[in-house]
mmCIF file of the N, C-alpha and C atoms, coordinates in Angstrom:
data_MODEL
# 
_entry.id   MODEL 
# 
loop_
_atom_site.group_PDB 
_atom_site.id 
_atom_site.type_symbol 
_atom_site.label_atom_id 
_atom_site.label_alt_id 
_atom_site.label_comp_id 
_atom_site.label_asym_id 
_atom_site.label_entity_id 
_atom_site.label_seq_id 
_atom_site.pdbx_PDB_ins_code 
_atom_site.Cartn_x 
_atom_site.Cartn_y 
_atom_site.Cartn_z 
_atom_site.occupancy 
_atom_site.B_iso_or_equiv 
_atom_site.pdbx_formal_charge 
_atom_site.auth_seq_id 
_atom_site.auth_comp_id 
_atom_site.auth_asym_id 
_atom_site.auth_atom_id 
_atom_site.pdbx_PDB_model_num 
ATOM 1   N N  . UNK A 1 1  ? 0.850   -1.169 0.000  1.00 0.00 ? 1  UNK A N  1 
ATOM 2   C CA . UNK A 1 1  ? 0.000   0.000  0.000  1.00 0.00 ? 1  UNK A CA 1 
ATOM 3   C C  . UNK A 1 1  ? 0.900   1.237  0.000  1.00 0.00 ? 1  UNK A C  1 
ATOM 4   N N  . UNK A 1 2  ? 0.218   2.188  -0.428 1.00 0.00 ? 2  UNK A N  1 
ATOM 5   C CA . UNK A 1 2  ? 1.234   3.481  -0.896 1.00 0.00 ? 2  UNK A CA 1 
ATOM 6   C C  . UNK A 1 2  ? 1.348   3.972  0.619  1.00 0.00 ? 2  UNK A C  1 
ATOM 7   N N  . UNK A 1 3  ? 2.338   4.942  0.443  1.00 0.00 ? 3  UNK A N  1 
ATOM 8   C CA . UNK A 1 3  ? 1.685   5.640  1.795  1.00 0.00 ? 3  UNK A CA 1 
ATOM 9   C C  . UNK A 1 3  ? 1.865   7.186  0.730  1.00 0.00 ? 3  UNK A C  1 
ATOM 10  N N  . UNK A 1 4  ? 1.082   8.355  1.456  1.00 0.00 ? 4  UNK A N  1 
ATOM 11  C CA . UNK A 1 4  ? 1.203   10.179 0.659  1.00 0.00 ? 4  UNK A CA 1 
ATOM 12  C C  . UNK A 1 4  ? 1.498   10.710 1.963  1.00 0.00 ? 4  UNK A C  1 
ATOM 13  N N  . UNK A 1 5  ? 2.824   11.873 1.640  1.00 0.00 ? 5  UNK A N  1 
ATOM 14  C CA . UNK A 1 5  ? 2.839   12.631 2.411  1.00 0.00 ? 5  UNK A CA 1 
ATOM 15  C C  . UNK A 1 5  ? 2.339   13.807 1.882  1.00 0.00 ? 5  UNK A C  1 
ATOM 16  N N  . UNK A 1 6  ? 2.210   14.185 3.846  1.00 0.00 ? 6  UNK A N  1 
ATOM 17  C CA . UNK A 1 6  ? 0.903   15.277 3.495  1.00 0.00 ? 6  UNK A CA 1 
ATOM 18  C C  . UNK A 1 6  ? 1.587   16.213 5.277  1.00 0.00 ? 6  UNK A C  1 
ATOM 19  N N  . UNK A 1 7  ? 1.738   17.674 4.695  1.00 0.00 ? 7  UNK A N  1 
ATOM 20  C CA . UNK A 1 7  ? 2.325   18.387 5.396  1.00 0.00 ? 7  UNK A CA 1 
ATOM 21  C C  . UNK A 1 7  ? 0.946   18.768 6.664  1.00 0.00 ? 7  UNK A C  1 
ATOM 22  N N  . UNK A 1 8  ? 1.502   18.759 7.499  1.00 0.00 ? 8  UNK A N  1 
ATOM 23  C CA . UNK A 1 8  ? 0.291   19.172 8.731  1.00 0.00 ? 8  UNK A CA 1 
ATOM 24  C C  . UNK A 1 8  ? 1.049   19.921 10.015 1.00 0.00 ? 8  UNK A C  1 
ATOM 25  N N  . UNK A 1 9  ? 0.446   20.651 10.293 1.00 0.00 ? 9  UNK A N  1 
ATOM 26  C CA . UNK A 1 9  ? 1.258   21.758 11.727 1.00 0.00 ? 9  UNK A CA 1 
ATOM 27  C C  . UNK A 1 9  ? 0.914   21.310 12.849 1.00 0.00 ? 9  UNK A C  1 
ATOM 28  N N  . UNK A 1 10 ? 1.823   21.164 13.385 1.00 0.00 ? 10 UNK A N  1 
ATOM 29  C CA . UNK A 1 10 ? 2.260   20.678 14.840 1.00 0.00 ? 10 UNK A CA 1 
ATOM 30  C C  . UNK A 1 10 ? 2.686   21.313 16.069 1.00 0.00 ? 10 UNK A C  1 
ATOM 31  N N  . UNK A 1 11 ? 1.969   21.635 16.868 1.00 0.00 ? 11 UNK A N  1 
ATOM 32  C CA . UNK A 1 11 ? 2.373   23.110 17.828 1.00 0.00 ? 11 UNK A CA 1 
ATOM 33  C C  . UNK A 1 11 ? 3.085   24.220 16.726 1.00 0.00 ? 11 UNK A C  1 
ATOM 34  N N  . UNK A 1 12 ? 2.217   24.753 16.388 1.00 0.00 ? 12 UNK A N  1 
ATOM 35  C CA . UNK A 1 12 ? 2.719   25.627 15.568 1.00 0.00 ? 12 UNK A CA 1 
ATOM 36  C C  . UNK A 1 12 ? 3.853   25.371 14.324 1.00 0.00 ? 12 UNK A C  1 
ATOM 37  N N  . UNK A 1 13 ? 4.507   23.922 14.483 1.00 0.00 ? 13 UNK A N  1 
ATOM 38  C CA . UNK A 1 13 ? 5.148   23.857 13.279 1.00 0.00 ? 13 UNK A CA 1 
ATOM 39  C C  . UNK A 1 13 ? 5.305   22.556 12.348 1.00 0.00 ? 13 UNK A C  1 
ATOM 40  N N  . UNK A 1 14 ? 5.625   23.113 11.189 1.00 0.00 ? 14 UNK A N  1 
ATOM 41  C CA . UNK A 1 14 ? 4.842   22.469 9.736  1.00 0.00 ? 14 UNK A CA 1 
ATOM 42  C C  . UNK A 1 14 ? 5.983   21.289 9.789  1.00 0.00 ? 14 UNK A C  1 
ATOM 43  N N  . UNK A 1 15 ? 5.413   20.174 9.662  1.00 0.00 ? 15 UNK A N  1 
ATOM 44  C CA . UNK A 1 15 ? 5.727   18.639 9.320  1.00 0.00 ? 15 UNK A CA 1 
ATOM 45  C C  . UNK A 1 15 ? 5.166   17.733 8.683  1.00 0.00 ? 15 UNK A C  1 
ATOM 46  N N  . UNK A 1 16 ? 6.211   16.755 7.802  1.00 0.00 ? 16 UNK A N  1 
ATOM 47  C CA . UNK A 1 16 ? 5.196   15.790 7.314  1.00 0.00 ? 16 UNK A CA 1 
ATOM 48  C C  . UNK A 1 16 ? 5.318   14.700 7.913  1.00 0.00 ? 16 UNK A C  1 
ATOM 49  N N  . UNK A 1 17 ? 3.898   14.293 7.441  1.00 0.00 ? 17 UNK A N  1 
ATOM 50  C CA . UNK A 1 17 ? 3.641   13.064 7.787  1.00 0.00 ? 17 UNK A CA 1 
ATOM 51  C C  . UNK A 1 17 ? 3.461   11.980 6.473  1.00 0.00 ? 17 UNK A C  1 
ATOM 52  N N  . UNK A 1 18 ? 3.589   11.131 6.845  1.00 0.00 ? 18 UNK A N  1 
ATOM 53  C CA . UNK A 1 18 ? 4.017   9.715  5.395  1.00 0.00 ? 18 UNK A CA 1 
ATOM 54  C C  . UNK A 1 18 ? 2.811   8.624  6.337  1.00 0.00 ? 18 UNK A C  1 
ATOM 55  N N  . UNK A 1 19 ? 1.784   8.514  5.181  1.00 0.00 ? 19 UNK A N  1 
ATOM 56  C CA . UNK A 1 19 ? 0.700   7.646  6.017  1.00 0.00 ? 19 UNK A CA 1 
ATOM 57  C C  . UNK A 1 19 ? 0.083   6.875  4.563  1.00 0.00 ? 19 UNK A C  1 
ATOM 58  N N  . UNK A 1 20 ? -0.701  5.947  4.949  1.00 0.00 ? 20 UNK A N  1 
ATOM 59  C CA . UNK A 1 20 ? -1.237  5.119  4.017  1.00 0.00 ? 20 UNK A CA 1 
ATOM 60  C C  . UNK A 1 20 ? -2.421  5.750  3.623  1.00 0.00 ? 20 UNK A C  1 
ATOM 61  N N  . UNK A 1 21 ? -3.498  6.016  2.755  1.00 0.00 ? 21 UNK A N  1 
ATOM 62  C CA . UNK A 1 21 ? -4.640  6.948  2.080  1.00 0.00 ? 21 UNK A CA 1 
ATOM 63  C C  . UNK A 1 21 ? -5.855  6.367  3.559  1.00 0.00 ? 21 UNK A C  1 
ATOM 64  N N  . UNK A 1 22 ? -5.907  4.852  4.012  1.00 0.00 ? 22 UNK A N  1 
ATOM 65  C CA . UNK A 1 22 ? -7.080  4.752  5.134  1.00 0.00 ? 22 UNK A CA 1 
ATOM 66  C C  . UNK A 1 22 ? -6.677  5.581  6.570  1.00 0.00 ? 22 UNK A C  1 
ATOM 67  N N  . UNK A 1 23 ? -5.649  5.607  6.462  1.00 0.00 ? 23 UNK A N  1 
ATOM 68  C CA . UNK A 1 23 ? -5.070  6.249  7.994  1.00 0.00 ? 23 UNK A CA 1 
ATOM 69  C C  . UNK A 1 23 ? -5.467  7.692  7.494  1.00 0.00 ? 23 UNK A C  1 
ATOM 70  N N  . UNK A 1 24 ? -5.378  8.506  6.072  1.00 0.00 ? 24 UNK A N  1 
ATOM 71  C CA . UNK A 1 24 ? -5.906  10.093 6.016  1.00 0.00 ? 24 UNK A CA 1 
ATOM 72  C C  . UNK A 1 24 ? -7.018  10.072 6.199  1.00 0.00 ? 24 UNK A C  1 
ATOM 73  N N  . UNK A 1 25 ? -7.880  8.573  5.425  1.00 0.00 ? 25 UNK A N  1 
ATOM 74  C CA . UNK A 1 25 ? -9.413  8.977  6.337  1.00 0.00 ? 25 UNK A CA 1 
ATOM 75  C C  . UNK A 1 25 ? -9.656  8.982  7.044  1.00 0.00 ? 25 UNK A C  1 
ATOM 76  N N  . UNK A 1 26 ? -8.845  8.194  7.982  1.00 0.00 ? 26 UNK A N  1 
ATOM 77  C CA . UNK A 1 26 ? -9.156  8.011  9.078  1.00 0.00 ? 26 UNK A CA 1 
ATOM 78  C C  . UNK A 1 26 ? -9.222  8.819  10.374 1.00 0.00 ? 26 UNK A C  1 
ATOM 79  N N  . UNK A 1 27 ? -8.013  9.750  10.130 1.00 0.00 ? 27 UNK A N  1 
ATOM 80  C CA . UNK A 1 27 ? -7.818  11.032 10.572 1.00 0.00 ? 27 UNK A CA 1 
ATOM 81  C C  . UNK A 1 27 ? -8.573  12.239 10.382 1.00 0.00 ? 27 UNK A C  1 
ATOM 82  N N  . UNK A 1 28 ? -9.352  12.127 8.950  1.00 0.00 ? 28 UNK A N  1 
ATOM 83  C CA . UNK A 1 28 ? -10.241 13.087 8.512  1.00 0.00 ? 28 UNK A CA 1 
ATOM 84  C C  . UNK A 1 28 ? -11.206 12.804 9.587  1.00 0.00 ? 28 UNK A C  1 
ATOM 85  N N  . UNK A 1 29 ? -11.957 11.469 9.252  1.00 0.00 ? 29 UNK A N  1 
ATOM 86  C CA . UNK A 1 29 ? -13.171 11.110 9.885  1.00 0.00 ? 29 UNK A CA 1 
ATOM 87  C C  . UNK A 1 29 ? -12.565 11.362 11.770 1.00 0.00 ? 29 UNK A C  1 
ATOM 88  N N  . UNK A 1 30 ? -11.445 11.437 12.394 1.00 0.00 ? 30 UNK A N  1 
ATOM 89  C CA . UNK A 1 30 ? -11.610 10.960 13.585 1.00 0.00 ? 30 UNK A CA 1 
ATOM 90  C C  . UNK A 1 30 ? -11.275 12.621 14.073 1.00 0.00 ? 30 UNK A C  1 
ATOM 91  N N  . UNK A 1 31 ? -11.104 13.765 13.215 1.00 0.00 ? 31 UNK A N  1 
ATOM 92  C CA . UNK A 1 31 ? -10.966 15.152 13.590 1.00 0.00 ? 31 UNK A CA 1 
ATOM 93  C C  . UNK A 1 31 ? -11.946 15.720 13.310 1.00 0.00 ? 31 UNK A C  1 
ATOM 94  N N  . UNK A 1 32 ? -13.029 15.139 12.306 1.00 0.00 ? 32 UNK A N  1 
ATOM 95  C CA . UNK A 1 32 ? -14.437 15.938 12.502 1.00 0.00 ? 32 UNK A CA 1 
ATOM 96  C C  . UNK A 1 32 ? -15.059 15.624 13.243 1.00 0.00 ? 32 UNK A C  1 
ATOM 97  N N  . UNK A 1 33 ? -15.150 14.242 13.772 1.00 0.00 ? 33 UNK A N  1 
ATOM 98  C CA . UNK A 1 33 ? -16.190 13.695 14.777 1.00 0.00 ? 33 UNK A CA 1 
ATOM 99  C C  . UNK A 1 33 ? -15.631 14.933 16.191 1.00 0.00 ? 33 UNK A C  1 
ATOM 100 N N  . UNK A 1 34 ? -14.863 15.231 16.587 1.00 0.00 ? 34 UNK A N  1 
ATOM 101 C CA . UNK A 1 34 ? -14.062 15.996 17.843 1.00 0.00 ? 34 UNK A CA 1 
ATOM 102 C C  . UNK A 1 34 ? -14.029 17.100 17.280 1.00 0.00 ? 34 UNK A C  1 
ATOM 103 N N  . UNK A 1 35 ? -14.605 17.768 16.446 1.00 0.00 ? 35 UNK A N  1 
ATOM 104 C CA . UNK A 1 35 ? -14.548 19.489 15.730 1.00 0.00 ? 35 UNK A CA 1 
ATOM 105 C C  . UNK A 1 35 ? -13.343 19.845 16.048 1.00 0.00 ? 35 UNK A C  1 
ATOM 106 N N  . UNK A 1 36 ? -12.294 19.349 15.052 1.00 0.00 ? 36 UNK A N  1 
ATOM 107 C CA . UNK A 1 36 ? -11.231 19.833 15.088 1.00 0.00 ? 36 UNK A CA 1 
ATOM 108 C C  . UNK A 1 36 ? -10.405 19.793 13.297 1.00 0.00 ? 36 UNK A C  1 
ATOM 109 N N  . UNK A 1 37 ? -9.365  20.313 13.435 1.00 0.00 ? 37 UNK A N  1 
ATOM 110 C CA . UNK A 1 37 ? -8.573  20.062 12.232 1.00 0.00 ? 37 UNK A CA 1 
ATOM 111 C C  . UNK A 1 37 ? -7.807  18.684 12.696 1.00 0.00 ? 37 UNK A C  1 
ATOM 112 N N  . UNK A 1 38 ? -6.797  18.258 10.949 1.00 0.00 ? 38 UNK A N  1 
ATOM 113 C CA . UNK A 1 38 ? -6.055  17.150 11.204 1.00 0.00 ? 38 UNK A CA 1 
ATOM 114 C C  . UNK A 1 38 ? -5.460  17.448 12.374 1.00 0.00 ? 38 UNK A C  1 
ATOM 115 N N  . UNK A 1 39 ? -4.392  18.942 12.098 1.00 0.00 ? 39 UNK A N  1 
ATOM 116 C CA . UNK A 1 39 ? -3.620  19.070 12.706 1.00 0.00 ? 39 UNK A CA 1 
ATOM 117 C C  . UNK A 1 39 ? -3.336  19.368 14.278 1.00 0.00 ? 39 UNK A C  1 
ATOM 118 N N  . UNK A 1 40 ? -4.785  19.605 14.573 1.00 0.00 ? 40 UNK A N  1 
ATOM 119 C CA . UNK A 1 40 ? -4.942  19.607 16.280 1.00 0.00 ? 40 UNK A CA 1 
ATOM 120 C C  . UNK A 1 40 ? -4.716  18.433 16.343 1.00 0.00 ? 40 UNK A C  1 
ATOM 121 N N  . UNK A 1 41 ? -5.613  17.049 15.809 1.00 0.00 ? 41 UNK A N  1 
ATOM 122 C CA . UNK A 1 41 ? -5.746  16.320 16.600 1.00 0.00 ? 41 UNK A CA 1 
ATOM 123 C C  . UNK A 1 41 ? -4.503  15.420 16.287 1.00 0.00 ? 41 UNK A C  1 
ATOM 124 N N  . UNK A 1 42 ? -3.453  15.593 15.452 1.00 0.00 ? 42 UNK A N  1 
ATOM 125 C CA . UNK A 1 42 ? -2.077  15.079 15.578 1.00 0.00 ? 42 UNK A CA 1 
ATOM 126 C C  . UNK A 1 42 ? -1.186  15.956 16.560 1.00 0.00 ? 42 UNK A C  1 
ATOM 127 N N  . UNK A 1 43 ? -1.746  17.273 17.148 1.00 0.00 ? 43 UNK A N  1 
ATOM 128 C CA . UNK A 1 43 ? -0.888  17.936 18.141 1.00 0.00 ? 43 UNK A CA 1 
ATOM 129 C C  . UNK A 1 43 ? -1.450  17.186 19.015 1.00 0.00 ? 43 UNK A C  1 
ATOM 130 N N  . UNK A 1 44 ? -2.573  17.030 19.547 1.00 0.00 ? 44 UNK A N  1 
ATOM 131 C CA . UNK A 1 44 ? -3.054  15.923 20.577 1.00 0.00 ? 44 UNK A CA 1 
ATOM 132 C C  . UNK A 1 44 ? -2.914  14.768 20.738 1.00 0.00 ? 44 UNK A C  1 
ATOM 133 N N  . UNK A 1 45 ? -2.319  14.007 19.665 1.00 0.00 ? 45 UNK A N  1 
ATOM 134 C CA . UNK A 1 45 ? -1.833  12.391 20.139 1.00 0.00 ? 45 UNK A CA 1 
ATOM 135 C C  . UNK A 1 45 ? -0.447  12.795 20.282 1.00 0.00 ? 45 UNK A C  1 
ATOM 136 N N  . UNK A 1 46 ? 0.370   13.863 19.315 1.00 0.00 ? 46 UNK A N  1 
ATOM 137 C CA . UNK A 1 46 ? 1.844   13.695 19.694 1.00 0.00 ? 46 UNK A CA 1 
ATOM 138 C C  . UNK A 1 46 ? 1.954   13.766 21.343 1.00 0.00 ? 46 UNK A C  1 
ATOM 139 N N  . UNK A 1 47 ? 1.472   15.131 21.621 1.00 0.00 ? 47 UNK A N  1 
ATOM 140 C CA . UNK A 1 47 ? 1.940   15.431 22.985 1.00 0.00 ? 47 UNK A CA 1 
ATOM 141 C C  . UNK A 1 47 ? 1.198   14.293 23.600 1.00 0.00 ? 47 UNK A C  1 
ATOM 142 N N  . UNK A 1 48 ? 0.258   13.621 23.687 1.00 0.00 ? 48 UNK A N  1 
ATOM 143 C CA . UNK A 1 48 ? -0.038  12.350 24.554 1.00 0.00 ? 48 UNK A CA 1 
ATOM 144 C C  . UNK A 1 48 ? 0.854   11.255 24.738 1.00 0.00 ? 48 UNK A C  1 
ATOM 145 N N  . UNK A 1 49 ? 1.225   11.347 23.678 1.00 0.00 ? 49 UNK A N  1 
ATOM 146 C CA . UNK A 1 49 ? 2.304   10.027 23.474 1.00 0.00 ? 49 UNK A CA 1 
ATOM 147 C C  . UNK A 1 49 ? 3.840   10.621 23.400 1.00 0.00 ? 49 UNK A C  1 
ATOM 148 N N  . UNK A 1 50 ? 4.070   11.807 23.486 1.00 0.00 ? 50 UNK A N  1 
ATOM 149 C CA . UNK A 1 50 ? 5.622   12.300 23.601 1.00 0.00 ? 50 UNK A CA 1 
ATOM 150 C C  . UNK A 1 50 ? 6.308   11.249 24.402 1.00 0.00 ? 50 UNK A C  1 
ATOM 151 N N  . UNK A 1 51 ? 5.866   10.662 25.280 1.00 0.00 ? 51 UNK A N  1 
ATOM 152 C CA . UNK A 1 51 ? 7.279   10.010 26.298 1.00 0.00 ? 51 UNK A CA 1 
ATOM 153 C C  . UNK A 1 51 ? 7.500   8.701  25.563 1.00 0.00 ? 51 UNK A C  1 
ATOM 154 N N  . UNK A 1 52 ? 6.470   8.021  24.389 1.00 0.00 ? 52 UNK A N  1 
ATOM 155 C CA . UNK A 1 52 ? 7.155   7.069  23.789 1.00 0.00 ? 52 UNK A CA 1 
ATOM 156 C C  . UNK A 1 52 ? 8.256   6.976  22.612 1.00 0.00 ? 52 UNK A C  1 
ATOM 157 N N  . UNK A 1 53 ? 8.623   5.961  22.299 1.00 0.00 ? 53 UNK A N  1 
ATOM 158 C CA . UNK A 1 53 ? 10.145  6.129  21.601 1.00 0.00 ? 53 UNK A CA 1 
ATOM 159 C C  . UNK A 1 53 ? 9.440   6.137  20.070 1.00 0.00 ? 53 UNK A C  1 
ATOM 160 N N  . UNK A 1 54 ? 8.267   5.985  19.361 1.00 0.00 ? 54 UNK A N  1 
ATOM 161 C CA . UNK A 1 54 ? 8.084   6.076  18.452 1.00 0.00 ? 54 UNK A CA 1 
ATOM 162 C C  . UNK A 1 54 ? 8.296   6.870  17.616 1.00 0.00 ? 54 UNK A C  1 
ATOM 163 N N  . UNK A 1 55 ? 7.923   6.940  16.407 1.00 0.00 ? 55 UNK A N  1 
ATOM 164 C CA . UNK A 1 55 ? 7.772   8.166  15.728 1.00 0.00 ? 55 UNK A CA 1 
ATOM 165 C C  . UNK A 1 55 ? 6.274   8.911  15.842 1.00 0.00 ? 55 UNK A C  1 
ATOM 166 N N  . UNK A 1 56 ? 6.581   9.910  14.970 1.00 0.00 ? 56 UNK A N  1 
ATOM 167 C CA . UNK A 1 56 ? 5.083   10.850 14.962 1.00 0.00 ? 56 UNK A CA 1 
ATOM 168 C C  . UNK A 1 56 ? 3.598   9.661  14.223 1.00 0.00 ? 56 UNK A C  1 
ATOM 169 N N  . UNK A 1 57 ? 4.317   8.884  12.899 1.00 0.00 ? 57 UNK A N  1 
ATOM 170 C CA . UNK A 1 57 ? 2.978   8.815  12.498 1.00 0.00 ? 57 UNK A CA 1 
ATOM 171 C C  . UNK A 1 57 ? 2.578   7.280  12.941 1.00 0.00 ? 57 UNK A C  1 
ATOM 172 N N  . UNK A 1 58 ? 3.664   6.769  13.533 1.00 0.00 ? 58 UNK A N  1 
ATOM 173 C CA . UNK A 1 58 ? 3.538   5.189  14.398 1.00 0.00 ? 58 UNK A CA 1 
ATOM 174 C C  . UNK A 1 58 ? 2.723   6.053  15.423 1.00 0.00 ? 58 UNK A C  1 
ATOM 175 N N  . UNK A 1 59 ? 2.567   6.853  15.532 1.00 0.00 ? 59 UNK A N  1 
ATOM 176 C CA . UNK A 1 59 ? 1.834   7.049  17.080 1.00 0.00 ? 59 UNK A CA 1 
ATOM 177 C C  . UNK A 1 59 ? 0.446   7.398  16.735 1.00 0.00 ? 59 UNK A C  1 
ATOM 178 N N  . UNK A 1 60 ? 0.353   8.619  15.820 1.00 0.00 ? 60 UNK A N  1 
ATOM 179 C CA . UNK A 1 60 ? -1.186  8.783  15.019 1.00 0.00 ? 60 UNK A CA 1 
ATOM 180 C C  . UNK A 1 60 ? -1.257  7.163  14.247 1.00 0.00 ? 60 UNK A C  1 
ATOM 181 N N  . UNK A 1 61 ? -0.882  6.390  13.989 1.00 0.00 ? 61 UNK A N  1 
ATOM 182 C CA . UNK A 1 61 ? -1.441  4.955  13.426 1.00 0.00 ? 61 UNK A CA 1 
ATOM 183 C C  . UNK A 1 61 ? -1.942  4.336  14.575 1.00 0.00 ? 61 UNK A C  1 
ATOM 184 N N  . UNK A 1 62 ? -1.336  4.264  15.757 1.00 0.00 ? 62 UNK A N  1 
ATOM 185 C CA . UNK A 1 62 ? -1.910  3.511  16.624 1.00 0.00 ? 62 UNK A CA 1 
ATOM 186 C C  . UNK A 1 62 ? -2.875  4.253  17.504 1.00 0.00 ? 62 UNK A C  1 
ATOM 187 N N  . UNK A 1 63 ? -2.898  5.572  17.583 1.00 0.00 ? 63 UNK A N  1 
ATOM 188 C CA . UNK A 1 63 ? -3.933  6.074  18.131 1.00 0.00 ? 63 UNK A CA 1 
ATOM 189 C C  . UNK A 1 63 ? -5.113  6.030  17.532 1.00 0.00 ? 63 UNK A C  1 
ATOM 190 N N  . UNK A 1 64 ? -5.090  5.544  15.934 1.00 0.00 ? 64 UNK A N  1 
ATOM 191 C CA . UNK A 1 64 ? -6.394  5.972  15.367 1.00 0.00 ? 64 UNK A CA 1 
ATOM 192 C C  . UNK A 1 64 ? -7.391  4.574  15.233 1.00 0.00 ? 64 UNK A C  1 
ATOM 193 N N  . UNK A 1 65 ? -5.769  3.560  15.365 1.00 0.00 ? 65 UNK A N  1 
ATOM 194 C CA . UNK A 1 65 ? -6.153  1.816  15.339 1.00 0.00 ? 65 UNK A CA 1 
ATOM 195 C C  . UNK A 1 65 ? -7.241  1.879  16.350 1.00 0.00 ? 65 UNK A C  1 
ATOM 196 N N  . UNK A 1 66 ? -6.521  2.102  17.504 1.00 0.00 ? 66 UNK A N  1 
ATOM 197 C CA . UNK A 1 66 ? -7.643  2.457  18.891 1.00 0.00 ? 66 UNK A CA 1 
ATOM 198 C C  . UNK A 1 66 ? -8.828  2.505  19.451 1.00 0.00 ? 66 UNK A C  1 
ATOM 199 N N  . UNK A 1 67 ? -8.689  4.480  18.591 1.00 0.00 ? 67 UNK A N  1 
ATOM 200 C CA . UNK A 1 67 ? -10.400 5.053  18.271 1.00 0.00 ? 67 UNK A CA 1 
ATOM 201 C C  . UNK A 1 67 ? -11.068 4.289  17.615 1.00 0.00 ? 67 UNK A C  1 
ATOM 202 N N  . UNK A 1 68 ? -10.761 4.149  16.505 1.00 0.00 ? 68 UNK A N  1 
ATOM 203 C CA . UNK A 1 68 ? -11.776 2.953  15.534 1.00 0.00 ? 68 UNK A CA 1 
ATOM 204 C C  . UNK A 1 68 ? -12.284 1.339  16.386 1.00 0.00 ? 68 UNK A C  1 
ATOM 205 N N  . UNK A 1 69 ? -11.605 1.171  16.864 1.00 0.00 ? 69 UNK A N  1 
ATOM 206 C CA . UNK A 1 69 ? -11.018 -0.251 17.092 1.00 0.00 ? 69 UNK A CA 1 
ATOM 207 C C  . UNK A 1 69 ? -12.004 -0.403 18.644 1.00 0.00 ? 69 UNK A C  1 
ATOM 208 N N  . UNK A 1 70 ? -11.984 1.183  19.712 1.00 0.00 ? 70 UNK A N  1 
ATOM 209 C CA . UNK A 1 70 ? -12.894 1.009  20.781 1.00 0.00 ? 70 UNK A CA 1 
ATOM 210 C C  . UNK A 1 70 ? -14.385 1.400  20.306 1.00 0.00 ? 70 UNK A C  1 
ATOM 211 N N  . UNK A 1 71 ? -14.462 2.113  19.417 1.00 0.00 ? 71 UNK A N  1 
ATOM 212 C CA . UNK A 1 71 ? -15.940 2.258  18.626 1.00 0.00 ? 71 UNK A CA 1 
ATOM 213 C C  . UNK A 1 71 ? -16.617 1.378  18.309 1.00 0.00 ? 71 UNK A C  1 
ATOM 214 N N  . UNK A 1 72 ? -15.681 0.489  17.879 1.00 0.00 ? 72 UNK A N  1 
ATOM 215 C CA . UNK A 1 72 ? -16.196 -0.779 17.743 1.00 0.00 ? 72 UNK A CA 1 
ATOM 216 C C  . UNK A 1 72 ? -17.221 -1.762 18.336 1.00 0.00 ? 72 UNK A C  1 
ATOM 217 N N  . UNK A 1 73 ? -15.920 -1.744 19.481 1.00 0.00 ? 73 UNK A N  1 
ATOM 218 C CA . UNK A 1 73 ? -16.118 -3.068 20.566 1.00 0.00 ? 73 UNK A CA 1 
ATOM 219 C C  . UNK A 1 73 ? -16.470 -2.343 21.800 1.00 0.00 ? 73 UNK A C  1 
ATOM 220 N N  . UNK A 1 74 ? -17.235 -0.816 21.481 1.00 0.00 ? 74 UNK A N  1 
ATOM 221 C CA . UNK A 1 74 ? -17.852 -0.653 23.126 1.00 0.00 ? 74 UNK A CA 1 
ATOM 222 C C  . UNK A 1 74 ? -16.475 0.008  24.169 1.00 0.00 ? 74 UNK A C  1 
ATOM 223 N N  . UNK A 1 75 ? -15.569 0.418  23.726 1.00 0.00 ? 75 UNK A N  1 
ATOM 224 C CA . UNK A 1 75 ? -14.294 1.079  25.163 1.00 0.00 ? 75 UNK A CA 1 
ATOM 225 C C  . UNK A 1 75 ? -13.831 -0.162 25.168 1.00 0.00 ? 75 UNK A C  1 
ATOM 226 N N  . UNK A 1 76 ? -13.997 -1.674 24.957 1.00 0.00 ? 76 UNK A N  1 
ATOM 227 C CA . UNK A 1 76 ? -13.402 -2.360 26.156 1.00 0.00 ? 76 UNK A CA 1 
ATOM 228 C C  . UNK A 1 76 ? -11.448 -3.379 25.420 1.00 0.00 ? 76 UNK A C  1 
ATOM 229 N N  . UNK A 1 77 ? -11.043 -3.230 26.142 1.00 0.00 ? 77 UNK A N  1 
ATOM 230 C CA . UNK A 1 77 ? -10.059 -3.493 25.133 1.00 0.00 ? 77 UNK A CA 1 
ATOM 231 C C  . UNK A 1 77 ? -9.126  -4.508 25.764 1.00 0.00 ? 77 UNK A C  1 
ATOM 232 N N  . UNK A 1 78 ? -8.010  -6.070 25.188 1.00 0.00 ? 78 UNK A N  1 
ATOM 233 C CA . UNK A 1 78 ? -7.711  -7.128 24.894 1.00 0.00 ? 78 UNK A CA 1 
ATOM 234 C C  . UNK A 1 78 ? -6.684  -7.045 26.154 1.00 0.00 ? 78 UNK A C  1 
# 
């Protein structure tokens, strides 16, 4: 699968991100549901997840695995 980068601001500064086209929807769909832009809600998982060793978009991938993933199944998780 491809991945597109796609520039998005991050506490005030501009970075890209390299993601696969379901992870941009996914991000689309998971920043309108929270009335926000992409880019808040990638300032809001970075700084959540700052103390891990990942990168930026390993961290928006698994945060969004998550959201989707507890929508699902009700909050409850493995």
């Amino acid at each position: 699968m491809t991945r597109t980068v796609r520039n998005v601001e991050i506490s005030g500064h501009r970075t890209s991100f390299r993601l696969e086209e379901p992870f941009w929807r996914a991000a689309a769909a998971c920043a309108q549901e929270r009335g926000m832009t992409i880019g808040q809600l990638f300032t809001d998982v970075v700084e959540e997840c700052r103390d891990h060793k990942a990168t930026m978009s390993s961290m928006v991938r698994t945060y969004l695995i998550c959201h989707f993933r507890d929508r699902v199944v009700g909050g409850r998780s493995n």
